[in-house]
SERO-4910 file (N, C-alpha, C, O; in steps of 0.05 Angstrom, whole numbers):
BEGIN
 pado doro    nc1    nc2    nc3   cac1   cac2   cac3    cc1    cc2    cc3    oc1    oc2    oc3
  Unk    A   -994    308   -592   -982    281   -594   -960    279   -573   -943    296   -568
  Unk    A   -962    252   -557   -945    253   -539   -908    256   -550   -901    243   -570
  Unk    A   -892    269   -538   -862    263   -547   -853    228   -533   -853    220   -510
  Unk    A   -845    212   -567   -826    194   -553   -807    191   -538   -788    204   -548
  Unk    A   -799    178   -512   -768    179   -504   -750    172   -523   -753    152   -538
  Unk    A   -727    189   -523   -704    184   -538   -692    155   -537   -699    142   -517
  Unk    A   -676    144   -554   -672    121   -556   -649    121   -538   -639    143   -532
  Unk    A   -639     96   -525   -619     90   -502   -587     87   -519   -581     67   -532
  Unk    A   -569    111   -516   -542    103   -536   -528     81   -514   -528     77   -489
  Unk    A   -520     72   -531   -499     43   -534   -473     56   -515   -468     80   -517
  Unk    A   -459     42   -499   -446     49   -471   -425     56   -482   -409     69   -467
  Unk    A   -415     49   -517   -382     60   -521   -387    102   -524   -368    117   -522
  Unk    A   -408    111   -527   -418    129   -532   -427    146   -499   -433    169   -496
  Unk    A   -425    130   -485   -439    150   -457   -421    162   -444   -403    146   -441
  Unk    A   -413    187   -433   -395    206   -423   -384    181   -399   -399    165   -388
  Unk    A   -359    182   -394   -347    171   -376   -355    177   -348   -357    200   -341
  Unk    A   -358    159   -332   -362    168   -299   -342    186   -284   -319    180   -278
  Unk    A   -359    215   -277   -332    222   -257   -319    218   -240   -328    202   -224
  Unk    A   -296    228   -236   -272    217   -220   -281    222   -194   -297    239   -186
  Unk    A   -265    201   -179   -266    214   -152   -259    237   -146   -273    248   -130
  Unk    A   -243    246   -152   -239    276   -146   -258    305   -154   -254    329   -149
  Unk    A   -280    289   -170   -295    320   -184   -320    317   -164   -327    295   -156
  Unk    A   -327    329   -161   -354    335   -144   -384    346   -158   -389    370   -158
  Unk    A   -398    331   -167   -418    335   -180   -412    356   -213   -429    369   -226
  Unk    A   -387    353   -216   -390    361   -240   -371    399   -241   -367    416   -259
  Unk    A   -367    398   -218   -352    424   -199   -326    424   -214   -315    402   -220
  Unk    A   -315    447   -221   -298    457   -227   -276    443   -209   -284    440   -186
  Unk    A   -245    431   -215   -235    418   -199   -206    436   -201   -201    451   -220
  Unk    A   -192    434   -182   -157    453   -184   -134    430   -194   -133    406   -192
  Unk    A   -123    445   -201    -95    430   -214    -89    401   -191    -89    378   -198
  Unk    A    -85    407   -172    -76    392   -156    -95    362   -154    -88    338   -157
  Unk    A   -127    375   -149   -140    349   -153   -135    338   -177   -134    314   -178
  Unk    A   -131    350   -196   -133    336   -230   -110    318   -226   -112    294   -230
  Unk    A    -85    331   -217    -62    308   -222    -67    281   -193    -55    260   -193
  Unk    A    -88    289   -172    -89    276   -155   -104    242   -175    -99    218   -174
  Unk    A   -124    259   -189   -141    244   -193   -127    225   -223   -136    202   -227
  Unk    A   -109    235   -239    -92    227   -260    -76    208   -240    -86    187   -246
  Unk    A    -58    203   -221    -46    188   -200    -60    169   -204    -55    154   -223
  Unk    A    -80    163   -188   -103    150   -190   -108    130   -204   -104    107   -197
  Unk    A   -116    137   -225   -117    132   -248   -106    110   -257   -117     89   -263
  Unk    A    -74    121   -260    -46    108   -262    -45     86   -245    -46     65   -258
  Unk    A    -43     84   -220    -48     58   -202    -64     39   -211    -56     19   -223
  Unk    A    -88     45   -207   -113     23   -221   -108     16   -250   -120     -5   -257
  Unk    A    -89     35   -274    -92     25   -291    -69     -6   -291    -71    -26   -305
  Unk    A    -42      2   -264    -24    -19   -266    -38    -40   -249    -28    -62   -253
  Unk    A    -55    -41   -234    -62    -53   -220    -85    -74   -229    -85    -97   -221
  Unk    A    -98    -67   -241   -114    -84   -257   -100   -108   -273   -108   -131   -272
  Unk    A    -73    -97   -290    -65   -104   -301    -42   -127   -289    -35   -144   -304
  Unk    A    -30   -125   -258    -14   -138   -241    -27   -149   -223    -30   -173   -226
  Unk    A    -36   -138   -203    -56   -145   -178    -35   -142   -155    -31   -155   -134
  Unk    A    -24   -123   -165      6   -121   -138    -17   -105   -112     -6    -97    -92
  Unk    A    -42   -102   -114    -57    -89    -93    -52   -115    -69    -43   -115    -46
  Unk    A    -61   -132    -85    -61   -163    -63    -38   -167    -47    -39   -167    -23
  Unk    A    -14   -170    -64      4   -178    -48     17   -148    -34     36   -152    -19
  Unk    A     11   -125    -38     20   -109    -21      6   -108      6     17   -100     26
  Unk    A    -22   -119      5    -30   -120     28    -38   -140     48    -51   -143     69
  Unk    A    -19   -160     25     -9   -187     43     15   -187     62     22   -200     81
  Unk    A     24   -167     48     58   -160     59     48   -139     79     60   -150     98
  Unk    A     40   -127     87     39    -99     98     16   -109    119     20   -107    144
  Unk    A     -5   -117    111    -28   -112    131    -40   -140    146    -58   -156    140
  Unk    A    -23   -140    167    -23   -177    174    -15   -167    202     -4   -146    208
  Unk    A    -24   -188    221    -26   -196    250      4   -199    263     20   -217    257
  Unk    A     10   -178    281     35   -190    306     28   -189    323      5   -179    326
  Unk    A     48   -201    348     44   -216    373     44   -194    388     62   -177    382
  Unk    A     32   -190    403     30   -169    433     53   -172    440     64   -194    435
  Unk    A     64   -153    452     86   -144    458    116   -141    444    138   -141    455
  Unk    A    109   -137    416    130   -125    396    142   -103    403    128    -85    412
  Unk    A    167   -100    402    174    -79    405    200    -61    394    208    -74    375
  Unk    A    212    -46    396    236    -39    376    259    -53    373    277    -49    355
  Unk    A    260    -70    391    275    -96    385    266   -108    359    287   -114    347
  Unk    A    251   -114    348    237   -122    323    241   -101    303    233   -111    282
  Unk    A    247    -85    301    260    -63    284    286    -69    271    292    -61    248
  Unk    A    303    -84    286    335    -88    277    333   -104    248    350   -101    231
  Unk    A    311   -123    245    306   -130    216    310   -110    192    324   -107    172
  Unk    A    291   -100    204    287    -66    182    304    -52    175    307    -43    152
  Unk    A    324    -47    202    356    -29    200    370    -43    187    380    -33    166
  Unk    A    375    -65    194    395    -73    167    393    -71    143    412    -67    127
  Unk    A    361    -75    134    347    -78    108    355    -47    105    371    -47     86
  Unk    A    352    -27    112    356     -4    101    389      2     96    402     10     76
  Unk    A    398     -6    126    438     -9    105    447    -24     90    468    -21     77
  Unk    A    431    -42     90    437    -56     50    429    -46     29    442    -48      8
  Unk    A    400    -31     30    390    -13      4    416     17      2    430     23    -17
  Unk    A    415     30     30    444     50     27    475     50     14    489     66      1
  Unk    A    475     18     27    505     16      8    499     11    -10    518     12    -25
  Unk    A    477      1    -24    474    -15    -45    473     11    -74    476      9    -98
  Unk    A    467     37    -52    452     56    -75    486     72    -74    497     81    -94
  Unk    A    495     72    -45    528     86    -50    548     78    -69    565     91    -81
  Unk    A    537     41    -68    562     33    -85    556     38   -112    572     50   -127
  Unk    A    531     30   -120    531     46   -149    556     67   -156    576     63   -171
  Unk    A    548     91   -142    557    118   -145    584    118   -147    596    130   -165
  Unk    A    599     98   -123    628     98   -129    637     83   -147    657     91   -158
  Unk    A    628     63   -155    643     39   -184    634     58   -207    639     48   -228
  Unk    A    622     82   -209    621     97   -226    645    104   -234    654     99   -256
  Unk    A    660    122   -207    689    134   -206    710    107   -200    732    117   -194
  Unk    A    709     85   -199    727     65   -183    740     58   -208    726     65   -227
  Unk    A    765     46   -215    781     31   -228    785     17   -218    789     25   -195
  Unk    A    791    -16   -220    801    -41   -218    832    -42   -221    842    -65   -222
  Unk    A    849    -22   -224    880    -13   -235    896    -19   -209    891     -3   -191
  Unk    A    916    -40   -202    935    -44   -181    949    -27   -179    955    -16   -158
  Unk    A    961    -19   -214    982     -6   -213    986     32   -208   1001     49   -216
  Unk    A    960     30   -190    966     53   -178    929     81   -193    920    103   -186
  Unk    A    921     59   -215    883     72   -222    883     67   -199    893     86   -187
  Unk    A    877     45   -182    849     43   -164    851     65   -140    833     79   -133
  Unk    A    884     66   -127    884     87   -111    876    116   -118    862    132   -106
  Unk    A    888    119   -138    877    147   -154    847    150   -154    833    168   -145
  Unk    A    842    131   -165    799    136   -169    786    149   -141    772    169   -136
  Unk    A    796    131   -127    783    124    -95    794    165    -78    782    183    -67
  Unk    A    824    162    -89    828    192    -80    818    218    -90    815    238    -76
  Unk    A    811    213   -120    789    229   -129    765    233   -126    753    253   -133
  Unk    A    755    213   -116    730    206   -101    733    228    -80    719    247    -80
  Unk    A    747    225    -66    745    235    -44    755    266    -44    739    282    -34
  Unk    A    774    275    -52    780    301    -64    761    322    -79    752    344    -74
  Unk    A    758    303   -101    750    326   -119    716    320   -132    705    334   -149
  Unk    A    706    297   -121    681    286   -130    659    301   -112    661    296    -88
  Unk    A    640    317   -120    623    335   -124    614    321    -86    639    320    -82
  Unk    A    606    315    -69    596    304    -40    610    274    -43    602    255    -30
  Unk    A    633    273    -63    634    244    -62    657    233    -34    657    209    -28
  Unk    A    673    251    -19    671    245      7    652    242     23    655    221     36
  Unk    A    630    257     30    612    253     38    596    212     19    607    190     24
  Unk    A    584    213     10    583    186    -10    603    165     11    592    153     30
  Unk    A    636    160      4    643    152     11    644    143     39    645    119     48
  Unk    A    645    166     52    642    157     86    617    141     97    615    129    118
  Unk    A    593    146     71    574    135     79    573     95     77    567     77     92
  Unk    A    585     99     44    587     68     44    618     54     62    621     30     60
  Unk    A    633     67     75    650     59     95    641     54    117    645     31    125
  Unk    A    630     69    130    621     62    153    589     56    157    578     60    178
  Unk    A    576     47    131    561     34    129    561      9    129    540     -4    133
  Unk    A    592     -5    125    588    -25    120    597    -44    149    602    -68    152
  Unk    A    597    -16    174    612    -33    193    579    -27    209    572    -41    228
  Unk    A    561     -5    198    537    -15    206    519    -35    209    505    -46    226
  Unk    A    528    -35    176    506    -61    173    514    -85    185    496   -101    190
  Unk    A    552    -97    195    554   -115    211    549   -115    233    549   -135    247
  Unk    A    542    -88    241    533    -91    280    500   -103    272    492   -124    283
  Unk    A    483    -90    254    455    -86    254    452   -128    253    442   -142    270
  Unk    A    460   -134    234    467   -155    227    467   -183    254    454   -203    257
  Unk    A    488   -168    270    497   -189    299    475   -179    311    462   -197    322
  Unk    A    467   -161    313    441   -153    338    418   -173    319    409   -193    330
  Unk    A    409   -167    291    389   -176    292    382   -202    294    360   -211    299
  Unk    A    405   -218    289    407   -246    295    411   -261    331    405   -284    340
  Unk    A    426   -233    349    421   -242    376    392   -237    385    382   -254    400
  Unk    A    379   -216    377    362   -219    380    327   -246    371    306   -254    381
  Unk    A    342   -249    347    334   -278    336    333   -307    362    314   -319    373
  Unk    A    360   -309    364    364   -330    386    361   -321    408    368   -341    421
  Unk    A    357   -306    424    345   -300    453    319   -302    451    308   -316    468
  Unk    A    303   -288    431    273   -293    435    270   -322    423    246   -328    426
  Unk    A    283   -339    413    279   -361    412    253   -365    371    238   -383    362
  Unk    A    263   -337    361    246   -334    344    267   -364    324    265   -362    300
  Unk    A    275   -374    328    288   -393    306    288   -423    307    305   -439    297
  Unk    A    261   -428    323    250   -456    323    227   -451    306    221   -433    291
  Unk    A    211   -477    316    199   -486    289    164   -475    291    148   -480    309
  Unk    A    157   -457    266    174   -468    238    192   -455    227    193   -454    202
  Unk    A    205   -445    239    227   -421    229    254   -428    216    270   -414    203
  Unk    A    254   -459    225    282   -465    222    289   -461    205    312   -469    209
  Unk    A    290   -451    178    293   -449    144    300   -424    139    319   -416    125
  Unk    A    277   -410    157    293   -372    155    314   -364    183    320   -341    188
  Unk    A    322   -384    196    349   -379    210    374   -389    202    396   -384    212
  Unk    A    367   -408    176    392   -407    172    398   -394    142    420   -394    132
  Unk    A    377   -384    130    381   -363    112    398   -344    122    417   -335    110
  Unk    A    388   -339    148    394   -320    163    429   -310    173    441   -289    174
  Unk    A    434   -338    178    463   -349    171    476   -347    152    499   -339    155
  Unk    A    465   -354    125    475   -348    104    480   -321    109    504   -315    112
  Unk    A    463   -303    110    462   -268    103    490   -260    119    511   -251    108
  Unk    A    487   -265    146    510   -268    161    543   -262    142    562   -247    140
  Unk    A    533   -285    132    569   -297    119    566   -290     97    579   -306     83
  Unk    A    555   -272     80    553   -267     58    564   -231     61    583   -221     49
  Unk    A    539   -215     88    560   -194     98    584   -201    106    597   -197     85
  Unk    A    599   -208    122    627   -217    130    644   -212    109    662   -196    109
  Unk    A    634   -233     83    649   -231     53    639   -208     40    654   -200     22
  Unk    A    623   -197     43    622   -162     29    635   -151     48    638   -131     34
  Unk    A    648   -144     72    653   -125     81    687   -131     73    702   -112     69
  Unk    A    697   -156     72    721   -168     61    737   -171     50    761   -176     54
  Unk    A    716   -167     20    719   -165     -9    725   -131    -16    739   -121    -34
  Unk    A    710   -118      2    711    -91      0    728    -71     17    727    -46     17
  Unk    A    743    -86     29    769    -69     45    798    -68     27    818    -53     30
  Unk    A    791    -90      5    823    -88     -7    816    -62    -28    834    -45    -29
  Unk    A    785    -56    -47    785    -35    -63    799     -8    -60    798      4    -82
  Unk    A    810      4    -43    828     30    -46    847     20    -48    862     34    -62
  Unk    A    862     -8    -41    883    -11    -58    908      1    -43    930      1    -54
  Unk    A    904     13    -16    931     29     -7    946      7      9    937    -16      9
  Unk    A    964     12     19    983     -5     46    965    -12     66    961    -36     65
  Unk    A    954     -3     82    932    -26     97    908    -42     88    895    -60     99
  Unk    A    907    -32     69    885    -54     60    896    -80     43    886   -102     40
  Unk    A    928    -68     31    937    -92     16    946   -114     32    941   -138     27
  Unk    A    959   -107     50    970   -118     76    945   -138     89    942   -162     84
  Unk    A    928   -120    109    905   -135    118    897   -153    101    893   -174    113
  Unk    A    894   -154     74    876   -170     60    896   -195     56    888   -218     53
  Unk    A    923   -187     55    943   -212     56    934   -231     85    922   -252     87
  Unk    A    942   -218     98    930   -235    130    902   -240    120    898   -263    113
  Unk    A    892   -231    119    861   -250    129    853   -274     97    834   -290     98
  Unk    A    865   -273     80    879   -293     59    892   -313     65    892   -333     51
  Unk    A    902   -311     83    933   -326     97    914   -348    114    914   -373    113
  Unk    A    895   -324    134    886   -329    154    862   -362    142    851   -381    153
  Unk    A    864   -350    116    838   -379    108    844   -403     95    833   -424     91
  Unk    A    873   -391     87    887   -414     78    891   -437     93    890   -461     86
  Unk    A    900   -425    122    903   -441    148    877   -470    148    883   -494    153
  Unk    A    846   -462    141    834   -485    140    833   -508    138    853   -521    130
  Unk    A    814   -518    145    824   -557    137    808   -559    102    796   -540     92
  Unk    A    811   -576     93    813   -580     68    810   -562     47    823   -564     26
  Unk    A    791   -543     51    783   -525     28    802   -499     33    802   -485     13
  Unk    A    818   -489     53    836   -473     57    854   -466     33    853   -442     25
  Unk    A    866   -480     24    887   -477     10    875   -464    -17    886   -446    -31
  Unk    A    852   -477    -22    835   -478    -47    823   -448    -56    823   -437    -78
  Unk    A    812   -440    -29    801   -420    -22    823   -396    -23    818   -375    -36
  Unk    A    841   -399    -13    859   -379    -18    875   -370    -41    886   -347    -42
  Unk    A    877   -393    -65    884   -398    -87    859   -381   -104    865   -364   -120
  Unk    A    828   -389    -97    814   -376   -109    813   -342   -105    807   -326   -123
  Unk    A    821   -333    -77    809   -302    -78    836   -297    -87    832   -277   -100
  Unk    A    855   -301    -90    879   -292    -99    887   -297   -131    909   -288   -139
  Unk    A    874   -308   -142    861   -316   -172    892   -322   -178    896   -319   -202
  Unk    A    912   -330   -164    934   -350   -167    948   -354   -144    938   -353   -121
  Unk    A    976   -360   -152    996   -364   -122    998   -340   -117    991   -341    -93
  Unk    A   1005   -313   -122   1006   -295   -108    986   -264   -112    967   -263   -126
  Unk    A    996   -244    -98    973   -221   -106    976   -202   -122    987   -182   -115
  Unk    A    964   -207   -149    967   -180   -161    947   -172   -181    924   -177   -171
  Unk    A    945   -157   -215    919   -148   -220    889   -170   -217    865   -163   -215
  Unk    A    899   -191   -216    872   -216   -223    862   -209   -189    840   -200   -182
  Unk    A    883   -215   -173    871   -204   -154    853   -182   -135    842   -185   -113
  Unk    A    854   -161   -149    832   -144   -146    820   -140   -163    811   -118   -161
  Unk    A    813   -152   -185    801   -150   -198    791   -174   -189    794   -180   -213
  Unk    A    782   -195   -179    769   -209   -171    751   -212   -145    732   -225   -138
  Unk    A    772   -189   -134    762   -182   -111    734   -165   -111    717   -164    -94
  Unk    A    734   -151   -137    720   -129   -145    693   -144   -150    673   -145   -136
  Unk    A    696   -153   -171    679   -172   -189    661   -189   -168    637   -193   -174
  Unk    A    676   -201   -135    656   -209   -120    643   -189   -100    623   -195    -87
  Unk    A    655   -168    -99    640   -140    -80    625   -133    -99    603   -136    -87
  Unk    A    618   -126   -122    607   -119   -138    576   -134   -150    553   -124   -152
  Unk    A    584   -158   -154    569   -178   -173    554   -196   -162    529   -196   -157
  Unk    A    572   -214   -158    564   -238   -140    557   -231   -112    536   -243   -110
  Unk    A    560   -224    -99    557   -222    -67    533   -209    -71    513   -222    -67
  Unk    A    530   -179    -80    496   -162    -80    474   -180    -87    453   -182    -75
  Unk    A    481   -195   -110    459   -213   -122    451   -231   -101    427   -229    -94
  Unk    A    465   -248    -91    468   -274    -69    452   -249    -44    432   -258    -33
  Unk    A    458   -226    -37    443   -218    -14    422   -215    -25    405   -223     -9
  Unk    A    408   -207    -48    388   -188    -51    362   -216    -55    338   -215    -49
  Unk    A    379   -245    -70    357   -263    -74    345   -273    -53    321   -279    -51
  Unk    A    370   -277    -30    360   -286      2    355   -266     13    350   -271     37
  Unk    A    353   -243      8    341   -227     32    304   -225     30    288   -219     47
  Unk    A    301   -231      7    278   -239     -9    258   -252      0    235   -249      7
  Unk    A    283   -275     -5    273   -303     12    261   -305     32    241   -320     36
  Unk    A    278   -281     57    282   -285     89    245   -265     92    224   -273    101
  Unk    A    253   -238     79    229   -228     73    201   -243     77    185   -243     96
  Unk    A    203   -258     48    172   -272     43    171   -299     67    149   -311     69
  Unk    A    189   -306     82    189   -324     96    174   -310    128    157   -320    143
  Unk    A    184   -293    129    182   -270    156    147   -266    157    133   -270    177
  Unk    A    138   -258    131    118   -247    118     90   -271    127     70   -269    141
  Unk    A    103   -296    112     87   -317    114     79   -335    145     58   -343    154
  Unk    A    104   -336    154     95   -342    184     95   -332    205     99   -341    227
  Unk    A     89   -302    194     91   -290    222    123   -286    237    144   -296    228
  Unk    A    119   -266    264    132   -267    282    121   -273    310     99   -270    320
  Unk    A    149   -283    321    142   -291    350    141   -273    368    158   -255    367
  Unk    A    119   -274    390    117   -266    418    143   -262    436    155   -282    441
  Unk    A    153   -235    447    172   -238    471    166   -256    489    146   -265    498
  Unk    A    202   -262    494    192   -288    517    176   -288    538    161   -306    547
  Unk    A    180   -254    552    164   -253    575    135   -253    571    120   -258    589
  Unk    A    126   -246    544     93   -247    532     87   -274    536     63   -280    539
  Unk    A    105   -291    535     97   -314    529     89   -330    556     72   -347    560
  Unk    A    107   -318    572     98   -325    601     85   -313    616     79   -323    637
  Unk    A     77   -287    610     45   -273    623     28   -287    609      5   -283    616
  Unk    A     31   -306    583     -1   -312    567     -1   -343    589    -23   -352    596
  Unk    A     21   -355    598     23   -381    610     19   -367    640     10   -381    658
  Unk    A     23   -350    644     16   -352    679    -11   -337    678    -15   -326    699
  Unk    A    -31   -334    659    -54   -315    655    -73   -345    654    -93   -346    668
  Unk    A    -62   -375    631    -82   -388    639    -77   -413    658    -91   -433    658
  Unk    A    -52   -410    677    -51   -426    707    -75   -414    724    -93   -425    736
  Unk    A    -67   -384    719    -98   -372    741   -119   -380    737   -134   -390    754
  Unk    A   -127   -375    695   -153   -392    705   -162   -418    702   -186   -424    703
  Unk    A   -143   -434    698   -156   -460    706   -162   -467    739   -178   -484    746
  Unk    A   -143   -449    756   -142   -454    782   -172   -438    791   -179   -437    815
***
């Protein structure tokens, strides 16, 4: 008597398909297993998000011939805003808001006796006079290549914003040690905005959180190096990002005029 074929089990029942990483059923090493567990992990968030798409909307897209590390200065700054951003954490850990003599203490313990936290510190100090050079370059470079016409006009003056938003973090964050030049300086350049035409007076009344300087005052000062200012960069830098993202970048000027003297030739 002939044998029947076995009946076909139902698919919640059928051994799972192997992974990419196993090879016909081959014995696999630790390394592939967690390679292939990785894996795994992605596709299972990914299914569930679809961040595959927009990562490779962001990442895998067309520029203009003749890019070059001039187009980089975007990037540099973007990385000294994530640096201070990850320094300052570390120090408002150790920082006090105290006029009466915490805030200098914190800041000197910081630097004394805090495990690399001189090291830390020097980084978000003279990070922050980085990020204003990276800042002026990447915006001269903006207006020389002429990258801030149209349709750009929207992310140059984001761009502007970012500008004056560093200016006021680097501002807000010179009075925090709290010693004799910083209390001083921060009087002058207070002074210096008061001088304005209408909103002067106003403005100076606000960072000084009255008529004159004392705890409201760094502690307000704090509250905008801290709070307000990171937020305001991090939503427009976003912005400037997905804007960069979406229309492209422009051609060097001189690209632009080998592509214009390439078709005078051949029409002639």
């Amino acid at each position: 008597m002939p044998k029947l074929p076995a009946p076909p089990l139902p698919s919640a029942l059928k051994a799972p398909p192997p992974r990419p990483s196993e090879d016909n059923g081959k014995a696999t090493t630790p390394l592939e297993h967690a390679g292939g567990a990785g894996i795994s992990v992605v596709d299972w968030v990914d299914e569930r998000t679809s961040l595959s798409g927009a990562a490779r909307w962001l990442m895998f897209r067309k520029i203009p011939k003749g890019t070059n590390w001039f187009y980089t200065l975007g990037s540099a700054t973007l990385f000294a805003f994530l640096s201070q951003a990850v320094t300052g954490v570390f120090l408002a850990m150790y920082y006090r808001p105290d006029p009466s003599g915490g805030a200098y203490e914190s800041i000197r313990y910081v630097t004394n006796d805090v495990f690399l936290g001189q090291f830390v510190r020097g980084m978000h100090k003279w990070g922050s006079s980085v990020m204003v050079i990276l800042v002026f370059l990447h915006m001269g470079r903006t207006f020389f290549f002429g990258a801030y016409k149209y349709p750009r006009e929207l992310n140059w003056v984001i761009g502007v914003v970012l500008l004056i938003l560093t200016m006021v973090m680097s501002f807000t964050g010179y009075l925090l040690p709290f010693d004799q030049r910083a209390y001083w300086a921060t009087i002058v350049g207070v002074n210096i905005n008061g001088t304005g035409p209408l909103v002067g007076p106003y403005l100076s009344d606000f960072l000084r959180g009255g008529s004159e300087f004392g705890a409201t005052t760094l502690s307000r000062f704090y509250a905008i190096h801290m709070l307000l200012i990171p937020g305001l960069l991090a939503a427009l830098i976003g912005a400037h990002l997905y804007l960069v993202t979406k229309l492209g970048t422009t051609a060097p000027p001189w690209a632009k005029a080998e592509t214009r003297t390439e078709l005078r030739e051949t029409e002639v």
